[in-house]
BAGU-130785 format. One line per 4 residues: number of its first residue (from 1); for each residue x, y, z of N, C-alpha, C. Coordinates in pm, 1 decimal. Layout:
NUM	X,Y,Z,X,Y,Z,X,Y,Z; ...
# end
This chain:
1	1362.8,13303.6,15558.0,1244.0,13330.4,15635.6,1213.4,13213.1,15728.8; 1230.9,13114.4,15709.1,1164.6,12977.5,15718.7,1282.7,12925.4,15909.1; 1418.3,12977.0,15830.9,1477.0,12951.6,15940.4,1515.5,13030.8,16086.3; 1461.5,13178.9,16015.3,1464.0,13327.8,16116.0,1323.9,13282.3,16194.7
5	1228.6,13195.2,16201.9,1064.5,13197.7,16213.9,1058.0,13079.1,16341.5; 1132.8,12993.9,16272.1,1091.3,12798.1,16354.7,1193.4,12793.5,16487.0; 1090.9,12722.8,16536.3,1158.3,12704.0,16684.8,1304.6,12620.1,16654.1; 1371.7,12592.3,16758.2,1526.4,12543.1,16738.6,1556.7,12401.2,16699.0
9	1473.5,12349.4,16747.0,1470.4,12198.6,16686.9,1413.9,12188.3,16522.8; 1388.3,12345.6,16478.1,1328.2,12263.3,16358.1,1429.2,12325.9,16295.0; 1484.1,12402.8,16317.8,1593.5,12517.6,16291.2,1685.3,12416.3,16238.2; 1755.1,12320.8,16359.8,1819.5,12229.2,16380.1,1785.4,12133.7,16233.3
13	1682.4,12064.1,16216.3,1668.1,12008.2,16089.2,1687.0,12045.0,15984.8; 1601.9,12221.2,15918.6,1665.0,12279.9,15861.7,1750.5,12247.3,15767.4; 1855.0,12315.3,15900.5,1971.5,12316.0,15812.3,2057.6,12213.0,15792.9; 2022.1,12080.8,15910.0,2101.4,11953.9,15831.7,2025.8,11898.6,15705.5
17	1937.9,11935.0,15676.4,1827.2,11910.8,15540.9,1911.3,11954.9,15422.7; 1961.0,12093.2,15449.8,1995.2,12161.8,15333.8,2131.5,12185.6,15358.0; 2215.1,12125.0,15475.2,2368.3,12122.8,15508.0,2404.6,11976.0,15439.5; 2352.7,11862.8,15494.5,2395.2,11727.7,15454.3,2279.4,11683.3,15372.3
21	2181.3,11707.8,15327.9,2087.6,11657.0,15267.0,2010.0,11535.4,15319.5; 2008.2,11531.6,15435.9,1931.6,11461.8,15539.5,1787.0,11485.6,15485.1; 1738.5,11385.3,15479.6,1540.1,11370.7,15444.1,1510.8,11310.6,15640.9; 1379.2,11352.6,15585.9,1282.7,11357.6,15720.9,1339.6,11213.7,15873.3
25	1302.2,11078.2,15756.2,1365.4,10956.1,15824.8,1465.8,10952.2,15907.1; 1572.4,11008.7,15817.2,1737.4,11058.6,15870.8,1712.7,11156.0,16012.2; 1570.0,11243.1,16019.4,1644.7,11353.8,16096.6,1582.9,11262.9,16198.2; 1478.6,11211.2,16166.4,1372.9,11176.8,16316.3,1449.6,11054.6,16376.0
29	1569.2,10998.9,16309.0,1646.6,10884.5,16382.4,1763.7,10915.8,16403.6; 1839.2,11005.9,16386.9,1938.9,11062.9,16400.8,2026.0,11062.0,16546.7; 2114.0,10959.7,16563.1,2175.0,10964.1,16703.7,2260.1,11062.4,16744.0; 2257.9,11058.1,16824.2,2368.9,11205.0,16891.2,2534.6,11145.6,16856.6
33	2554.2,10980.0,16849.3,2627.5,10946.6,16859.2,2693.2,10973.3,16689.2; 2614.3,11016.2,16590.3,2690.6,11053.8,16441.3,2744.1,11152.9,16430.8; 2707.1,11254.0,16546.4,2765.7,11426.4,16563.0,2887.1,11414.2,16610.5; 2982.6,11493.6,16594.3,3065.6,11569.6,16636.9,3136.7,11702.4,16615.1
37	3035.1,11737.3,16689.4,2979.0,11920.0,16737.8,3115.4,11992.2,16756.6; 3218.0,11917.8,16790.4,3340.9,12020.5,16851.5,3420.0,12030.3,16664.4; 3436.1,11888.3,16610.4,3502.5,11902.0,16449.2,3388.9,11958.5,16361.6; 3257.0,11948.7,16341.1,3138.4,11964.3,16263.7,3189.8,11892.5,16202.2
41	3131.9,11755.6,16199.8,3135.6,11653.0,16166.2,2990.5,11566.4,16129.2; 2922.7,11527.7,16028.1,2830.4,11407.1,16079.7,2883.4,11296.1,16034.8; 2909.7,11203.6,16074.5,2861.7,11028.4,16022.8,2811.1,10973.6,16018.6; 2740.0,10949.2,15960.1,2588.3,10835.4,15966.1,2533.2,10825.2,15891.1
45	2516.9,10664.4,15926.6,2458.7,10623.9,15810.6,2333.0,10609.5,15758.6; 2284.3,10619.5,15606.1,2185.9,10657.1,15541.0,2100.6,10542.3,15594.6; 1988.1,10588.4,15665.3,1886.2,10491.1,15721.1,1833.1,10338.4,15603.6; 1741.5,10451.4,15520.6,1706.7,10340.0,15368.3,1815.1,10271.3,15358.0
49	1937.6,10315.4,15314.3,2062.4,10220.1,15269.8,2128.2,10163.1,15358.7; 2189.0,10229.1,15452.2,2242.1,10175.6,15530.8,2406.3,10216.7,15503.6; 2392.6,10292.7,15356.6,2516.1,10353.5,15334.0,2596.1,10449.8,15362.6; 2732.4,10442.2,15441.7,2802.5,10522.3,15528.4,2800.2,10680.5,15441.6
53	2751.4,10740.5,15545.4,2787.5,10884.2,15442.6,2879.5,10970.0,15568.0; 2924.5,11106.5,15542.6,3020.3,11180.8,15612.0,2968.7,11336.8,15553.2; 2948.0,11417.3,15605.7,2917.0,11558.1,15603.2,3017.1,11652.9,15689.9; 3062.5,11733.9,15644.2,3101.8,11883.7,15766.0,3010.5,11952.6,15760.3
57	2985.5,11979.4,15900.4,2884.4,12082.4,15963.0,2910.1,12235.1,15929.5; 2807.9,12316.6,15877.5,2851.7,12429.4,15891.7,2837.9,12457.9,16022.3; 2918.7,12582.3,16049.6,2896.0,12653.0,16211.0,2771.9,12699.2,16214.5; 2674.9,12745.5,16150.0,2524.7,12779.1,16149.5,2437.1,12622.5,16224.9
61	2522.3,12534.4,16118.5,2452.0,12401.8,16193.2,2496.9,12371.8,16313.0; 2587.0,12399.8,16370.0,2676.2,12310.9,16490.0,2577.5,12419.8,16586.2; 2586.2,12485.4,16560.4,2539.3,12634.8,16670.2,2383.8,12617.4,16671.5; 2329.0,12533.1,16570.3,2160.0,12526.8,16536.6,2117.7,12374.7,16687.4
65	2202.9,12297.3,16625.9,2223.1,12205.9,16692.7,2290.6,12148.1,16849.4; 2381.7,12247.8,16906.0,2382.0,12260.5,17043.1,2292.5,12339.5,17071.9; 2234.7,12434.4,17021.3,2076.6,12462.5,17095.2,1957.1,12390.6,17125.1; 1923.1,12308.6,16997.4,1844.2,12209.2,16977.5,1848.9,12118.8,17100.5
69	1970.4,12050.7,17071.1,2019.9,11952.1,17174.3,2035.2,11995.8,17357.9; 2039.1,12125.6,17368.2,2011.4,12180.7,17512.3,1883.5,12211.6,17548.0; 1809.1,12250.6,17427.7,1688.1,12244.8,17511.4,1587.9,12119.7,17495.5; 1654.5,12021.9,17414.8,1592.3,11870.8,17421.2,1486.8,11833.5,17562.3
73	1347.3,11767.0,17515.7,1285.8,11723.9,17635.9,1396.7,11619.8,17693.8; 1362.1,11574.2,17808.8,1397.0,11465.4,17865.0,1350.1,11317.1,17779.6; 1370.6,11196.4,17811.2,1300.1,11097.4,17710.9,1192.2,11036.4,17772.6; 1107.4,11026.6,17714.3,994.4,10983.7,17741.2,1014.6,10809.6,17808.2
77	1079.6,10772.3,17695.0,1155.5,10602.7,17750.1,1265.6,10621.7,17733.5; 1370.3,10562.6,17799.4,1520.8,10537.0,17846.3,1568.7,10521.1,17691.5; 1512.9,10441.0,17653.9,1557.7,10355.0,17494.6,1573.6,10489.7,17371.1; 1563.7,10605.5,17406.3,1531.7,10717.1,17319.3,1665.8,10835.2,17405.1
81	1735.8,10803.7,17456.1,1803.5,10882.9,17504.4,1918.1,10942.2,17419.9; 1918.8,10783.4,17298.7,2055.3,10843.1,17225.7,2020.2,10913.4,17049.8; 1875.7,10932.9,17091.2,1808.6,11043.3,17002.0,1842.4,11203.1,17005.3; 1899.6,11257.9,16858.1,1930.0,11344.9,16870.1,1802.1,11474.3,16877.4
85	1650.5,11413.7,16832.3,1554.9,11527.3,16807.6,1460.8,11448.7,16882.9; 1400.2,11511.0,16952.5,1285.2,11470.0,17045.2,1180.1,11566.8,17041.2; 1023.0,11524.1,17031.9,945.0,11617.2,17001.4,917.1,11667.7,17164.7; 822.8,11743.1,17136.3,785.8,11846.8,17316.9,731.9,11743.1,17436.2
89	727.8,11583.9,17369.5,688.4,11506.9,17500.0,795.4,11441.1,17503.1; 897.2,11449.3,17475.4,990.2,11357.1,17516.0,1018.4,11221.2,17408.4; 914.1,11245.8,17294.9,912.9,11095.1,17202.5,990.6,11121.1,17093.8; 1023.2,10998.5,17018.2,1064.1,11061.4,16848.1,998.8,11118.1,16795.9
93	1042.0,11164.8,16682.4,931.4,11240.7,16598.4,875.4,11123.2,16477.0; 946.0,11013.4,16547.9,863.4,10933.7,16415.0,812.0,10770.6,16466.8; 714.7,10727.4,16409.0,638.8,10591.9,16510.9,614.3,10571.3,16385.9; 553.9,10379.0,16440.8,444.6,10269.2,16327.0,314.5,10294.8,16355.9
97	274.9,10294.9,16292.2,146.2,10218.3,16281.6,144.7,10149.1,16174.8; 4.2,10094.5,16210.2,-35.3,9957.7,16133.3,-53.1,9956.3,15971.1; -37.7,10133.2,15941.9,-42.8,10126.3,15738.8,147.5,10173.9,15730.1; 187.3,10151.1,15825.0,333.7,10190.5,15801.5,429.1,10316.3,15903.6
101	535.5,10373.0,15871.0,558.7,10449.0,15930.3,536.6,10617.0,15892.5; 549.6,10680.0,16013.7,460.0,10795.5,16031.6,563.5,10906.0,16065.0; 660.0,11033.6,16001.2,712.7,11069.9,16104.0,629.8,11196.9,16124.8; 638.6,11274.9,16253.7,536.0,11382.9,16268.9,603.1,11523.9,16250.4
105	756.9,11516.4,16173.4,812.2,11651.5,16172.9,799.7,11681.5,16100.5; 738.9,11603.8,15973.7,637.0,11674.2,15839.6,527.9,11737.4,15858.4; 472.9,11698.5,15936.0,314.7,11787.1,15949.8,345.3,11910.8,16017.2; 486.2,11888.8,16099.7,469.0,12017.5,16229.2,546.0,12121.2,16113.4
109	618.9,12092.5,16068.1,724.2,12163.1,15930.3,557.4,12270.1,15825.3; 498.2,12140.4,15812.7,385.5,12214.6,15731.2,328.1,12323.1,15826.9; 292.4,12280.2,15894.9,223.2,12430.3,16046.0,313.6,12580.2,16008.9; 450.5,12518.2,16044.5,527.3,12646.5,16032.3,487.1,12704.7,15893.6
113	522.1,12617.0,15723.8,458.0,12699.1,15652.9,364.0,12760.7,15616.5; 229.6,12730.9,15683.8,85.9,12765.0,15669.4,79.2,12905.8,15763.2; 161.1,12870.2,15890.7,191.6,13029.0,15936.2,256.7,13099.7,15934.4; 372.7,13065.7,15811.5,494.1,13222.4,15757.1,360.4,13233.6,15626.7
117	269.9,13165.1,15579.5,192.6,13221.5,15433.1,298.8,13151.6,15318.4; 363.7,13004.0,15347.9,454.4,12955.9,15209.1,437.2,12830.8,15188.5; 344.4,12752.1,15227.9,275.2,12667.9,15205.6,250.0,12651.8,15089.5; 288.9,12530.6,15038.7,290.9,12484.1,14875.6,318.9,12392.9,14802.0
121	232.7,12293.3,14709.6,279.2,12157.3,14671.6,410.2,12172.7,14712.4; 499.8,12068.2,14689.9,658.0,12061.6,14624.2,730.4,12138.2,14770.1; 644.8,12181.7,14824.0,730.7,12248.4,14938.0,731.2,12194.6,15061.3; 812.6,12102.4,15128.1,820.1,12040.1,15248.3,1002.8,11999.9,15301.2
125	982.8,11947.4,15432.4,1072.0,11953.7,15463.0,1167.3,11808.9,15401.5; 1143.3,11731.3,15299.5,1240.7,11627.9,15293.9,1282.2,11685.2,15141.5; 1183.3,11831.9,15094.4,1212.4,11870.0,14961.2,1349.4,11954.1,14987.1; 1410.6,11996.3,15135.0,1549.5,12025.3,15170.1,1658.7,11914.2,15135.4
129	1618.2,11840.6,15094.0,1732.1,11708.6,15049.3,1756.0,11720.4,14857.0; 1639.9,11753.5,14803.0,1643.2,11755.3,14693.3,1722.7,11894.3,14667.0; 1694.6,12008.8,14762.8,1753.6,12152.4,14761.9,1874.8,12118.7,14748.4; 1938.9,12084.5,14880.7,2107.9,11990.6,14866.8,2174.8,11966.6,14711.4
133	2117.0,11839.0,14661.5,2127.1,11804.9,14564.2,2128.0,11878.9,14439.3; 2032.6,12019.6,14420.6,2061.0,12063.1,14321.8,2112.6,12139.7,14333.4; 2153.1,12200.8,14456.3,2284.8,12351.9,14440.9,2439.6,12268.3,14434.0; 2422.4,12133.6,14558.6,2617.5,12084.3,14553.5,2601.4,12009.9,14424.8
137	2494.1,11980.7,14298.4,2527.1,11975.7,14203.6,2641.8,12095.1,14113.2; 2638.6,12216.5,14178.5,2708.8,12328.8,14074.5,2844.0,12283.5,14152.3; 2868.0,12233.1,14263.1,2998.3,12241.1,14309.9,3105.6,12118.2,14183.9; 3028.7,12032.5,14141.6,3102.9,11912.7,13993.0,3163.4,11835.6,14063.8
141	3156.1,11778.7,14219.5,3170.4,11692.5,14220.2,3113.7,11523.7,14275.3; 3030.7,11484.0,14179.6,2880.5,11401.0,14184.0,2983.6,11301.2,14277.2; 3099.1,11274.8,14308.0,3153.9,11151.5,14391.4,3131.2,11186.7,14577.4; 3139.0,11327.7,14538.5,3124.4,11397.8,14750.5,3019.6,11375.7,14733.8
145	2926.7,11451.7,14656.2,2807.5,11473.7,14689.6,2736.4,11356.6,14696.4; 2759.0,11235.2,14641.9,2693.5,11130.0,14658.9,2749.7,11029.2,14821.5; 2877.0,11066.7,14875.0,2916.0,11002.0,14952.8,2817.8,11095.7,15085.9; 2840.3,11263.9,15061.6,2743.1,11282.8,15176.5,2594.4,11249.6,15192.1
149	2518.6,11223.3,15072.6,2411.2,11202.1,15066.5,2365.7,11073.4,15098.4; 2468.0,10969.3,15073.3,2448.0,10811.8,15131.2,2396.0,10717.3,14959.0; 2445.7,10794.1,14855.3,2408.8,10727.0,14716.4,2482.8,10622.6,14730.6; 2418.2,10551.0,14640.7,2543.7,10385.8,14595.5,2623.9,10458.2,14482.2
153	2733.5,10383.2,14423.2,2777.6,10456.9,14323.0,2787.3,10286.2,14304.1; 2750.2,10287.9,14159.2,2845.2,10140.9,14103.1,2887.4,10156.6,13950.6; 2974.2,10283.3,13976.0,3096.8,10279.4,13912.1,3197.7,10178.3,13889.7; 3314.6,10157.1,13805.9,3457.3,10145.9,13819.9,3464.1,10154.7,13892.8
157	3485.8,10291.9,13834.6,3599.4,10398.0,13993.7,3519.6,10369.3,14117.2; 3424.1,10383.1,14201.4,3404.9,10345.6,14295.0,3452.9,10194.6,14353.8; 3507.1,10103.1,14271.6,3542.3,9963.8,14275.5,3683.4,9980.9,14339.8; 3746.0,10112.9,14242.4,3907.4,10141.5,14347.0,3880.0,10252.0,14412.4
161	3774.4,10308.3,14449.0,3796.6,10428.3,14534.9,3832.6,10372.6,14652.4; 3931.3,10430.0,14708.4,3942.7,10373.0,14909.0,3920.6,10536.8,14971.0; 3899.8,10607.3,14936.0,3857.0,10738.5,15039.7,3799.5,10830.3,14943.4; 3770.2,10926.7,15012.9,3758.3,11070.3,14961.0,3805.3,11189.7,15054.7
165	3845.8,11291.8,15015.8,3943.9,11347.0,15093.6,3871.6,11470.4,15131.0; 3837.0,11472.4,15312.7,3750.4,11538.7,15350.9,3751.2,11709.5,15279.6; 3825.2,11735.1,15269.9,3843.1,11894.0,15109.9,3744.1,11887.6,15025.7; 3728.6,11758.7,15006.8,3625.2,11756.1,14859.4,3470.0,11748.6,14922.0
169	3430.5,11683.9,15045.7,3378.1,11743.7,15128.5,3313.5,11854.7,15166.8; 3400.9,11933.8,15225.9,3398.2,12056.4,15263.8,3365.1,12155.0,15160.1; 3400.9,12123.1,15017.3,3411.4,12225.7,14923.7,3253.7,12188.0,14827.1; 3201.8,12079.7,14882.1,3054.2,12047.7,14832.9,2937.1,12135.6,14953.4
173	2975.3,12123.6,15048.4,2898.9,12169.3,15142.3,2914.7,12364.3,15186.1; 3059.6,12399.3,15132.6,3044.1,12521.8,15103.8,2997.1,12595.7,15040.2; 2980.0,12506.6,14902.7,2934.8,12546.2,14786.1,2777.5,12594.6,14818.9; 2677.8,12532.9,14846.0,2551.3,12528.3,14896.9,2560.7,12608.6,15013.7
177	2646.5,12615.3,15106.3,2653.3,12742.3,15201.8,2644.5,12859.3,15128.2; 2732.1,12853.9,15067.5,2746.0,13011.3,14972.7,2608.7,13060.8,14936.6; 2553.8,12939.7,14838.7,2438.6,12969.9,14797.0,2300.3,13001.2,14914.1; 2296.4,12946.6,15008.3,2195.5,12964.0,15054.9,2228.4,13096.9,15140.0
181	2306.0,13137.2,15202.2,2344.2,13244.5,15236.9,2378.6,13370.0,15187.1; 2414.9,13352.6,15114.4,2447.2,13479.0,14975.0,2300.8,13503.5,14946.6; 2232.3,13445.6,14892.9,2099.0,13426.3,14847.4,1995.4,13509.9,14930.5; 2112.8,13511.0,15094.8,1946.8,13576.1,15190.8,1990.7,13736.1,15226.5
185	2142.2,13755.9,15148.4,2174.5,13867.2,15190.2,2258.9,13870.1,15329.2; 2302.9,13751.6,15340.0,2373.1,13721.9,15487.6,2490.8,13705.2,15491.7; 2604.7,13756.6,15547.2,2714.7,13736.7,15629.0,2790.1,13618.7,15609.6; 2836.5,13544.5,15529.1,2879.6,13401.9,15569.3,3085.5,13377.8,15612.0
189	3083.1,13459.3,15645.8,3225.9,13553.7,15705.6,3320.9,13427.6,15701.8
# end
């Protein structure tokens, strides 16, 4: 419902919320330069951490996201150009002030639910990260799912891991495709 309803930029968050498990921070700083729209690809790194993560895009997202990104305002300042989400004036969606930082695609996220009628504790848009987390939990493998999400691991095995093999990847982020799509009665062809 939520994603048949919201304009394209929120569309766009969405589903990197519940594609890569991106929280609010992640989306409102998100450079154009971590995409690559032609492989569905993200890279980038986890803002809080700073820890490299890697996602494949579903085609729902890549397709959410060259829309988003075409009908992008212009930038309000030059310095915001290599912003991938820009609100309707041209700014980020997220600023300081003086009790801290503020981003504003939570409140506008809440609007949309107050006018589909699904408005509800526990229900917001960085609670799409926790969604992530508990469906590519059924996929079993806590090493992808933590590399797309931007977790530390301080394992062993993370001490000799030198990769992960984009398959294992792909097969975390399908997994949660399945589910959220299957789930709506939809097509995932």
């Amino acid at each position: 419902m939520i994603l048949a309803a919201v304009p394209p930029v929120l569309r766009a968050m969405v589903l990197l919320g519940v594609n890569c498990g991106l929280g609010n921070s992640d989306l409102c700083r998100l450079p154009l330069a971590a995409l690559d729209l032609k492989g569905g690809w993200l890279d980038y790194p986890r803002h809080k951490t700073g820890i490299q993560r890697r996602c494949p895009l579903w085609p729902e997202t890549v397709t959410a996201l060259e829309k988003a990104i075409a009908d992008r305002q212009k930038p309000a300042d030059p310095g915001d150009v290599g912003l991938v989400f820009l609100n309707p004036k041209g700014e980020p969606w997220i600023h300081s002030r003086s009790n801290g930082v503020w981003d504003r695609i939570g409140s506008e996220f809440r609007k949309w639910l107050k006018k589909l009628g699904i408005k509800r504790p526990g229900l917001n848009l960085y609670g799409l990260r926790h969604t992530f987390r508990i469906i590519a939990d059924g996929s079993l493998d806590r090493v992808a799912i933590d590399l797309i999400m931007g977790h530390t691991d301080e394992s062993m095995g993370a001490a000799y891991r030198e990769r992960i093999d984009d398959e294992r990847l792909r097969a975390v982020v399908e997994h949660v495709r399945k589910w959220l799509f299957d789930s709506r009665g939809q097509d995932i062809g």
